[in-house]
C-alpha positions as CSV (number, residue, x, y, z in Angstrom):
1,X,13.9,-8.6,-30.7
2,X,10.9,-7.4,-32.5
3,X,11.0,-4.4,-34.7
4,X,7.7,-3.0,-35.5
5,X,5.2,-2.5,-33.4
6,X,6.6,-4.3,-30.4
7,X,2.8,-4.7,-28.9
8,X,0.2,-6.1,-30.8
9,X,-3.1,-3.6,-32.0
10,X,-6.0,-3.6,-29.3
11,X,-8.8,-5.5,-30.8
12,X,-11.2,-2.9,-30.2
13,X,-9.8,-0.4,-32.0
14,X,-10.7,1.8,-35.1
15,X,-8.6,-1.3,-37.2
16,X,-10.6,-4.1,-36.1
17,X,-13.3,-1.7,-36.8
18,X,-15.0,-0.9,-33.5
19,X,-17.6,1.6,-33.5
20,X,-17.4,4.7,-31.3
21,X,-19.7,5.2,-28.4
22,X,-20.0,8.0,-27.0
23,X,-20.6,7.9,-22.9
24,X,-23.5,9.9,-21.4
25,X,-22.6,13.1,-19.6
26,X,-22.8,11.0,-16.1
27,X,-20.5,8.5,-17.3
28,X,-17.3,10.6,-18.5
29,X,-14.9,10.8,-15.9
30,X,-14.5,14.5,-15.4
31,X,-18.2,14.8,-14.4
32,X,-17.3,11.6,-11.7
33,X,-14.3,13.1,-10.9
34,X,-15.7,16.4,-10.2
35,X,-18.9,14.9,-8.1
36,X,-16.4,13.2,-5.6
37,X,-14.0,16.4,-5.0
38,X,-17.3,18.4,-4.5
39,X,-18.7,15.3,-2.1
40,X,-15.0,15.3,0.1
41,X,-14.7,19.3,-0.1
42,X,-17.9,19.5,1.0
43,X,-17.3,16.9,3.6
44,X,-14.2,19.1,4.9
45,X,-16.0,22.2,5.3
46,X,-18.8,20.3,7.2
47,X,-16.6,18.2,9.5
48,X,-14.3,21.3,10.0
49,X,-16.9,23.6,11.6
50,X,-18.3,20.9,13.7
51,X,-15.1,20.1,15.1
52,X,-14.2,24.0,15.5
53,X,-17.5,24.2,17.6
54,X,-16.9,21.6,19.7
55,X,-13.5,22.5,20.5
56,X,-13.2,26.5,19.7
57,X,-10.8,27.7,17.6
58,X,-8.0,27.8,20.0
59,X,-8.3,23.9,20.9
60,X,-9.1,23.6,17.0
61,X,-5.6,24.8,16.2
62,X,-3.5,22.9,19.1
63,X,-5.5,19.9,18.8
64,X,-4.7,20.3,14.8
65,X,-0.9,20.6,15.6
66,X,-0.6,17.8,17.9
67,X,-2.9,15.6,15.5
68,X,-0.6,16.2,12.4
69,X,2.9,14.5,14.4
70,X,1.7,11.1,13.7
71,X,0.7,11.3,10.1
72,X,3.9,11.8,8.5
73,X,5.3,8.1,9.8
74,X,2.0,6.3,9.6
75,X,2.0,7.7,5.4
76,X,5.5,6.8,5.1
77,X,5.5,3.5,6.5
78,X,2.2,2.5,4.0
79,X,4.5,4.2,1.3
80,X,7.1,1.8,2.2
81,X,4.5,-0.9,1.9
82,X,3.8,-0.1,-1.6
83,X,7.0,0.2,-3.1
84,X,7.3,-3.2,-5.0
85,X,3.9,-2.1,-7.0
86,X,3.4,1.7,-6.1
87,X,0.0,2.9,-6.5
88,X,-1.4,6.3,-7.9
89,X,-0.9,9.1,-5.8
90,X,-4.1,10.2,-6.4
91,X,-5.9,7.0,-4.9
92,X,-3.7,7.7,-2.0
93,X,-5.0,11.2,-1.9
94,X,-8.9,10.4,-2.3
95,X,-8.3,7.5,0.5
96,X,-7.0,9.9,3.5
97,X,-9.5,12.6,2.4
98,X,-11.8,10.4,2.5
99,X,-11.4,8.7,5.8
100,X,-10.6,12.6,7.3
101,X,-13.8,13.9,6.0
102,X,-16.5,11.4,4.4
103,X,-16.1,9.0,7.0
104,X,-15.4,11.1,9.7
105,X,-18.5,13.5,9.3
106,X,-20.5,9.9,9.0
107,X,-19.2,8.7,12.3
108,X,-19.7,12.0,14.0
109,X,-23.7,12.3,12.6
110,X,-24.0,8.6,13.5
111,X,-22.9,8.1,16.6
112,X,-24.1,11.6,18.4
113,X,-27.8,10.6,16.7
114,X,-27.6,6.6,18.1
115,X,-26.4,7.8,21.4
116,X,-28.8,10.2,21.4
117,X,-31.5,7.7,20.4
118,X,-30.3,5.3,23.2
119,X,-30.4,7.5,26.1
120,X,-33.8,8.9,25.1
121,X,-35.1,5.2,24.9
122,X,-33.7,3.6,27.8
123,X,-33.8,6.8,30.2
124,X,-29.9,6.0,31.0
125,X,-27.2,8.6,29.4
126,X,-24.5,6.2,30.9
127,X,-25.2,3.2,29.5
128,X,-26.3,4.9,26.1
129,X,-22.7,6.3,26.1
130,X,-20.9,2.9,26.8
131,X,-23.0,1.1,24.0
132,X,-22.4,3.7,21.9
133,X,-18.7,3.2,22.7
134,X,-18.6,-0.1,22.3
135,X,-20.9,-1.6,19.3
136,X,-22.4,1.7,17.9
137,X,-19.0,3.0,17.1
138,X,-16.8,0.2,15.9
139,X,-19.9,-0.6,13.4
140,X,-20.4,3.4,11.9
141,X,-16.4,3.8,12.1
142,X,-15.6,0.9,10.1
143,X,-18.2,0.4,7.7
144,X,-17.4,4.3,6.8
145,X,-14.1,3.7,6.4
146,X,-14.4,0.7,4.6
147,X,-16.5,2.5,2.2
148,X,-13.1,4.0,0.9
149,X,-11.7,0.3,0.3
150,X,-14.5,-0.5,-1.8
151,X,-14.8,2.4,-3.7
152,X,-10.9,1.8,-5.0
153,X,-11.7,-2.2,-5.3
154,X,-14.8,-1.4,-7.9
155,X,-13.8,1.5,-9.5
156,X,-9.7,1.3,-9.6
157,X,-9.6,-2.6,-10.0
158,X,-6.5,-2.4,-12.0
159,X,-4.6,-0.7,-9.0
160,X,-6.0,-2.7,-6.7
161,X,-3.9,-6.8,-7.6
162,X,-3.5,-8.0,-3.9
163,X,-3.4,-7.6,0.3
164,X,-0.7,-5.2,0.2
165,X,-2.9,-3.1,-2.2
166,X,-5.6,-3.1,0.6
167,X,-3.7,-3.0,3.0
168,X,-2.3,0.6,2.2
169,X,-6.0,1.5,1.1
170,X,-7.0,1.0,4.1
171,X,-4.3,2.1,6.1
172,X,-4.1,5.8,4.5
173,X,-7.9,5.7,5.0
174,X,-7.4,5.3,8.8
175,X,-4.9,7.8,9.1
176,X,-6.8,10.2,7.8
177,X,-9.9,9.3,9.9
178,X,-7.4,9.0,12.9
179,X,-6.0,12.6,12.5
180,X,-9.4,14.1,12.4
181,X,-10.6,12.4,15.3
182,X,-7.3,13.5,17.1
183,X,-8.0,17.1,16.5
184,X,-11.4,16.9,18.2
185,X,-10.1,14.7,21.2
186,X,-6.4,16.7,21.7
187,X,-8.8,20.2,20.7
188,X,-11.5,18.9,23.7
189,X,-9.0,18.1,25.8
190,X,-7.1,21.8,25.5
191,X,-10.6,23.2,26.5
192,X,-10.8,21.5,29.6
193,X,-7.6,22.3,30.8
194,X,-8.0,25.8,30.0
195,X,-11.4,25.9,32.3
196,X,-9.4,24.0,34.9
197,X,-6.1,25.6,34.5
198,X,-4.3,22.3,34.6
199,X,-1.2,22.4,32.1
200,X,2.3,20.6,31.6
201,X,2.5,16.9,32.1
202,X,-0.7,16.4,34.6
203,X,-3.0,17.8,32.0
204,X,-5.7,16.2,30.1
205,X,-4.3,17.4,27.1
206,X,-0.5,15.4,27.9
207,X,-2.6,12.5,28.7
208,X,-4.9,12.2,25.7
209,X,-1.7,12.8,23.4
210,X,-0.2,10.0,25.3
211,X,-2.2,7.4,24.8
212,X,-3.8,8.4,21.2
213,X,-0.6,9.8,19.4
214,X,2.4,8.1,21.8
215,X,0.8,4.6,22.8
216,X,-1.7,3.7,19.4
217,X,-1.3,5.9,16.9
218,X,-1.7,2.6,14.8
219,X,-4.9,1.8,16.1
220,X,-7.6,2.7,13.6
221,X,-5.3,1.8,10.7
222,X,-4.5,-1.6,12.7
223,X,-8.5,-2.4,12.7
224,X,-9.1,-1.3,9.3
225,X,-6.3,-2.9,8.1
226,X,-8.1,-6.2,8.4
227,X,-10.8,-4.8,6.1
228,X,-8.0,-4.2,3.6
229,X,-6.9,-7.9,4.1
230,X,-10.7,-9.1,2.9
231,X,-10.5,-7.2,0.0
232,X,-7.3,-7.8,-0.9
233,X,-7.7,-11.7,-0.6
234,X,-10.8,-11.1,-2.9
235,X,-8.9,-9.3,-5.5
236,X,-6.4,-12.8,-5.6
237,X,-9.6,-14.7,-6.4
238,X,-10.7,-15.7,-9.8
239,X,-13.7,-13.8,-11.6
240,X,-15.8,-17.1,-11.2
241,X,-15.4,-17.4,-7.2
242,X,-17.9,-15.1,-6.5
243,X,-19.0,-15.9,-3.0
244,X,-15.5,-15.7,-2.0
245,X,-14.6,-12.3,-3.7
246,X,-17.9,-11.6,-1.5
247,X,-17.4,-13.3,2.1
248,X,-13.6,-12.2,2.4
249,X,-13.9,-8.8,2.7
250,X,-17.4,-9.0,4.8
251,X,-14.8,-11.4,7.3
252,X,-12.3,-8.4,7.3
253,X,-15.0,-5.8,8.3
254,X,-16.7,-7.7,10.9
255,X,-13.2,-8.7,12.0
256,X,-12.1,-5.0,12.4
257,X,-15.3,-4.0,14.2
258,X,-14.8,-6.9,16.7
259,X,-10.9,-5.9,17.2
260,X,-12.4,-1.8,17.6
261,X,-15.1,-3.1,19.7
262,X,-12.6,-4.6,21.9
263,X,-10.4,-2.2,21.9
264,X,-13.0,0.6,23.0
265,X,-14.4,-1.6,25.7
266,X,-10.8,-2.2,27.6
267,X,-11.5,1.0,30.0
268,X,-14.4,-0.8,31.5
269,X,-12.1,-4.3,32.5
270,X,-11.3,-2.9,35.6
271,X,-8.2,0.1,36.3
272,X,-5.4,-1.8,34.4
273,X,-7.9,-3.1,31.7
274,X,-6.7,-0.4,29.1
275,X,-2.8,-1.6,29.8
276,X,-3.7,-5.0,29.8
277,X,-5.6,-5.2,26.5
278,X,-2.8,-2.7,25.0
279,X,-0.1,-5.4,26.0
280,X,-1.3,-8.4,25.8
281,X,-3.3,-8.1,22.6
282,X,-2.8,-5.3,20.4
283,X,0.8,-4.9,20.5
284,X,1.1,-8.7,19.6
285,X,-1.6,-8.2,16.9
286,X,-0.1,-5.0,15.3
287,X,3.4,-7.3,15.2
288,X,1.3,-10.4,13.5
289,X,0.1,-8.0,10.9
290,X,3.2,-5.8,10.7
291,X,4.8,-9.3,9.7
292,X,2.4,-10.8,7.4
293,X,2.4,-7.1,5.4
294,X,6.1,-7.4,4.9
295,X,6.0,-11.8,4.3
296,X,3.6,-10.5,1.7
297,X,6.0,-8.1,0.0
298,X,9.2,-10.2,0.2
299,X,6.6,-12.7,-1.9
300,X,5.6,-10.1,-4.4
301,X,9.4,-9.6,-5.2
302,X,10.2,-12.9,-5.4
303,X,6.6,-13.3,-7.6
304,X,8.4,-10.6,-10.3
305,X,12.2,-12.8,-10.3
306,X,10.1,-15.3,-11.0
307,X,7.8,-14.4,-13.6
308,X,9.7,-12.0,-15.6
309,X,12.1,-14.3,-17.0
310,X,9.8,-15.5,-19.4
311,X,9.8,-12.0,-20.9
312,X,13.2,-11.9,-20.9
313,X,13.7,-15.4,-23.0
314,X,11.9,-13.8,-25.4
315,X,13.8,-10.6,-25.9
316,X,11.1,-8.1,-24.1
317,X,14.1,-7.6,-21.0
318,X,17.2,-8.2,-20.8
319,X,18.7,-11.5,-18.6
320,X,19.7,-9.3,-15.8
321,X,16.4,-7.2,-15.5
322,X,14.4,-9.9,-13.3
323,X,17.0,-10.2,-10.7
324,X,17.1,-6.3,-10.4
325,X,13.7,-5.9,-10.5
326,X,12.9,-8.2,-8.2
327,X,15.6,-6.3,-5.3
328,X,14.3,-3.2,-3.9
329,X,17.9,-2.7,-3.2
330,X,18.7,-3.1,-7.1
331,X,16.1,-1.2,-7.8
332,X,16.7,1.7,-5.9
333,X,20.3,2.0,-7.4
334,X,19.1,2.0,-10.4
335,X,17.1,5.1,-10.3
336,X,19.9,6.6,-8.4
337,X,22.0,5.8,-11.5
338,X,19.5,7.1,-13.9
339,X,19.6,10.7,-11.5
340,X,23.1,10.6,-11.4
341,X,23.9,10.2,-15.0
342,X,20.8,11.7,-17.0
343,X,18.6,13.6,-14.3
344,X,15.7,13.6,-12.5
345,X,13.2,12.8,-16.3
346,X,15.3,10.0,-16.2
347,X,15.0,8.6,-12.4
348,X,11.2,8.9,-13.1
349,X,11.5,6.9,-16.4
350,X,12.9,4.3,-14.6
351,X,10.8,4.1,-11.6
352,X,7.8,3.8,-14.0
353,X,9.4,0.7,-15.7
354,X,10.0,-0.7,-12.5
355,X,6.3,-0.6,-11.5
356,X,5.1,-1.4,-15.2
357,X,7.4,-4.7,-15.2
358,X,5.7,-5.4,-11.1
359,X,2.5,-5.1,-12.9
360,X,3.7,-7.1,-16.1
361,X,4.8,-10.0,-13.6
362,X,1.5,-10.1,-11.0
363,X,-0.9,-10.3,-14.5
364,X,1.1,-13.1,-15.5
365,X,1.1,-14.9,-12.2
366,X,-2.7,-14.4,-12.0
367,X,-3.2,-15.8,-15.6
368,X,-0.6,-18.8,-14.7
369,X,-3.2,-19.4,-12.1
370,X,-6.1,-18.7,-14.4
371,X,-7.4,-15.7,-12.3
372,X,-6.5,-12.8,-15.0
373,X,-9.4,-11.2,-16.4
374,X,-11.0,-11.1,-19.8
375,X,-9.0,-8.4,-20.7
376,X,-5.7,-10.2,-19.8
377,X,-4.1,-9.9,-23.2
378,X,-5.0,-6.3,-23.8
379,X,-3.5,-5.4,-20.5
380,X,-0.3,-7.5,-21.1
381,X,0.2,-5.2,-24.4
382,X,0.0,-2.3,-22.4
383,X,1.8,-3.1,-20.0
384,X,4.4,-4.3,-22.5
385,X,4.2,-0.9,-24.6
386,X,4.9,1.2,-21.7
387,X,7.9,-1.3,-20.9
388,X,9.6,-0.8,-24.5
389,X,9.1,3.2,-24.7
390,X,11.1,3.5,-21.7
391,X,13.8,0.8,-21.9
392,X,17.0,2.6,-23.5
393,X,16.9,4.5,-20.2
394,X,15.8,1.8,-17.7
395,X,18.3,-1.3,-19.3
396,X,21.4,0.9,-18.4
397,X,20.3,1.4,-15.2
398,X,18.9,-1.9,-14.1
399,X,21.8,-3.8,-15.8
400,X,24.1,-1.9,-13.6
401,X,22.3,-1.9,-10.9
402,X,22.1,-6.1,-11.1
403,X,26.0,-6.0,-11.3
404,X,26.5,-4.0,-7.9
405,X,24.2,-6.5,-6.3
406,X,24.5,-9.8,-7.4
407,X,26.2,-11.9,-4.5
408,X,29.5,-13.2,-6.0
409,X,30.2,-16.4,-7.8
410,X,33.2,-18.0,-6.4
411,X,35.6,-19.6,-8.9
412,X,37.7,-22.8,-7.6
413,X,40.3,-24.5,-9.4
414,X,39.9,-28.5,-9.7
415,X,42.8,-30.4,-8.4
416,X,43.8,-32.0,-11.8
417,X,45.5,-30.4,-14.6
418,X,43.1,-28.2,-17.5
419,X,45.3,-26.9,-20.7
420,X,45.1,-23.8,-21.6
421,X,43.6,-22.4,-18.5
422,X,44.2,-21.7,-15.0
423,X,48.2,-21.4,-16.2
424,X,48.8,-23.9,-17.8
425,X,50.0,-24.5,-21.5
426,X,48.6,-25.6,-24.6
427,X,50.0,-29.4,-24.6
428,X,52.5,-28.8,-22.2
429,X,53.2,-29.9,-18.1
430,X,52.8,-27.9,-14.9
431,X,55.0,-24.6,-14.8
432,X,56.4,-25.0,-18.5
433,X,55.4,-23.1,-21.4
434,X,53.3,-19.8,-22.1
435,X,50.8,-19.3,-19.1
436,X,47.6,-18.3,-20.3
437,X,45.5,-15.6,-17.7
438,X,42.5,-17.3,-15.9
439,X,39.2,-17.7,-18.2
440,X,37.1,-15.0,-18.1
441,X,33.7,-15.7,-15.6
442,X,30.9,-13.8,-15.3
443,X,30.7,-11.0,-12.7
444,X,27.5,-11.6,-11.3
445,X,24.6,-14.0,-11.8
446,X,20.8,-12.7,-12.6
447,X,19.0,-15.8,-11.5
448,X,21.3,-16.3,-8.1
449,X,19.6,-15.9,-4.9
């Protein structure tokens, strides 16, 4: 077990004798951080009033209430995505404020000035609107969105490890694109049936919330999921594959416009086309991609029982910790543990360790590949550090959490006589002498599936 320092000193620090730069006012991160909450707020209040005018405030406020019911379960099953390797909240946060205001207020601008263009060219407000519907939108929609994705892929490369990374980028994106286009749709829809006094379940309003909130409130993030995949595939790639890392996520974008193209063109394949597209193609595809998501996860788990061991052999875990931390069930009653018996500082503690040792394992799968980056021993260290500052409260945990959950190891007596075990004597026959108890055998097994 090492002693003193258990991590070893980052090479470019003031003992290897690194100089100090210091960055230019545009580079610090406050200045950064500050120009992109002023961009989305700015965004918000834009894309707010437009949607207020075009609905009034009344439809603003019921389309904003019925818009809101879906978001809840669409975060929480991308939450549930992320658990193995949870990513910053606040990545989270800038992806669905994004997608409700930056690339919302894009698609709005875009498509009401193409449309626009089109009809004025071609003399034909119909057609302008069904091209618009069909190849203007699915193009602004999901290039704008997408825009999120990449922004997390350049600048937060060290959250973003693989396609369930990008998946739940781009998923939370389209939520939060998805609940602002609700609210102008549901808010539109309210203001028709108020000038038509329709109401109850023959309204616009029931219908609209029926097929955008009941029937395919996974739609957007279903399309831009795909742009997630690209990128996600791209961040598996070495640093030398370069026109992979590039045509991967280009394929996911031009796959999610064709799927949003298709989707947005099913009203005009006759009465039942909308039913028939919704059944027979992207109910199947959201199951496809609902199964390769969760494939992916079960083979991020498995990626951290098998990595972690290594760590473990020498003396940075203890034998038990890969098997836990590689069981979300394991895991989960280990943090329960650490609440129970220390509080809620603790619980925390110990969900960090759980994500630092998911991290620890992925950068030492990608460098078993050669993938990992330049910086692949510097980020082992840290990763390491943060491991050993928070292990006297996540060992306890995780080593009884392993013991709850390891699957039994069943014990069978051979059919010929063993002295001094399984009651029988020292030197003695069946049934005579001193019986000794049974020999002690291990409760559970940490490398047991």
């Amino acid at each position: 077990m090492a002693t003193c320092p258990p991590y070893p000193t980052h090479p470019d620090g003031p003992a290897a004798g690194g100089v100090l730069r210091h960055a230019h006012w545009w580079q610090r991160k406050s200045v950064r951080y500050g120009a992109l909450v002023t961009l989305l707020a700015l965004s918000g209040l834009v894309i707010l009033a437009l949607v207020r005018e075009q609905t009034g405030t009344e439809g603003f406020l019921v389309g904003l209430g019925l818009a809101l019911l879906p978001v809840p379960l669409l975060v929480a099953a991308f939450r549930w995505l992320d658990r193995v390797e949870p990513g910053p909240w606040y990545n989270l946060l800038f992806s669905f404020a994004w997608g409700a205001c930056a690339a919302a207020l894009i698609a709005i601008v875009a498509n009401s000035f193409a449309t626009r263009w089109i009809a004025t060219a071609t003399a034909d407000p119909s057609s302008a609107d069904t091209l618009g519907a069909t190849v203007i939108a699915p193009v602004v929609e999901e290039s704008a969105k997408a825009a999120a994705v990449l922004l997390v892929f350049l600048f937060r490369r060290r959250d973003f490890t693989g396609i369930v990374d990008g998946v739940v980028i781009a998923g939370i994106t389209a939520t939060g694109f998805a609940f602002t286009e609700n609210i102008l749709y549901l808010g539109t829809a309210f203001g028709t049936d108020q000038l038509t006094g329709d109401s109850g379940i023959a309204s616009v309003t029931a219908a609209t919330f029926f097929v955008r909130v009941i029937m395919s409130p996974f739609a957007h993030p279903l399309f831009t999921v795909l742009t997630g995949i690209g990128f996600g595939a791209a961040a598996l790639a070495g640093e030398r594959q370069h026109v992979r890392r590039v045509a991967l996520p280009v394929l996911g974008l031009l796959l999610a416009m064709g799927m949003h193209a298709f989707w947005n063109g099913s009203s005009s394949f006759g009465e039942y086309g909308f039913f028939a597209v919704y059944g027979a193609f992207m109910v199947p595809a959201f199951g496809l991609l609902t199964w390769l998501v969760v494939w992916t996860r079960q083979r991020e788990l498995r990626t951290v029982r098998e990595e972690l061991p290594a760590y473990a052999s020498a003396g940075w875990l203890t034998p038990a910790e890969p098997f836990a931390l590689g069981s979300m069930r394991a895991r989960r009653l280990a943090r329960e543990y650490a609440r129970r018996h220390h509080g809620r500082p603790a619980a925390r503690a110990v969900a960090q360790y759980e994500a630092y040792a998911t991290s620890l394992a992925f950068l030492r799968r990608r460098g078993n590949r050669g993938k990992a980056g330049a910086d692949f021993v510097v980020r082992e260290a840290e990763l390491l550090r943060e491991l050993w500052g928070r292990r006297d409260v996540a060992r306890p945990a995780l080593d009884h959490a392993a013991r709850v959950t390891a699957p039994p190891v069943p014990v069978v007596a051979p059919p010929w006589p063993v002295h001094g075990v399984y009651g029988y004597g020292y030197g003695q026959g069946p049934g005579a002498g001193y019986e000794h108890p049974a020999a002690p055998y291990p409760a559970y097994n940490p490398y047991r599936s």
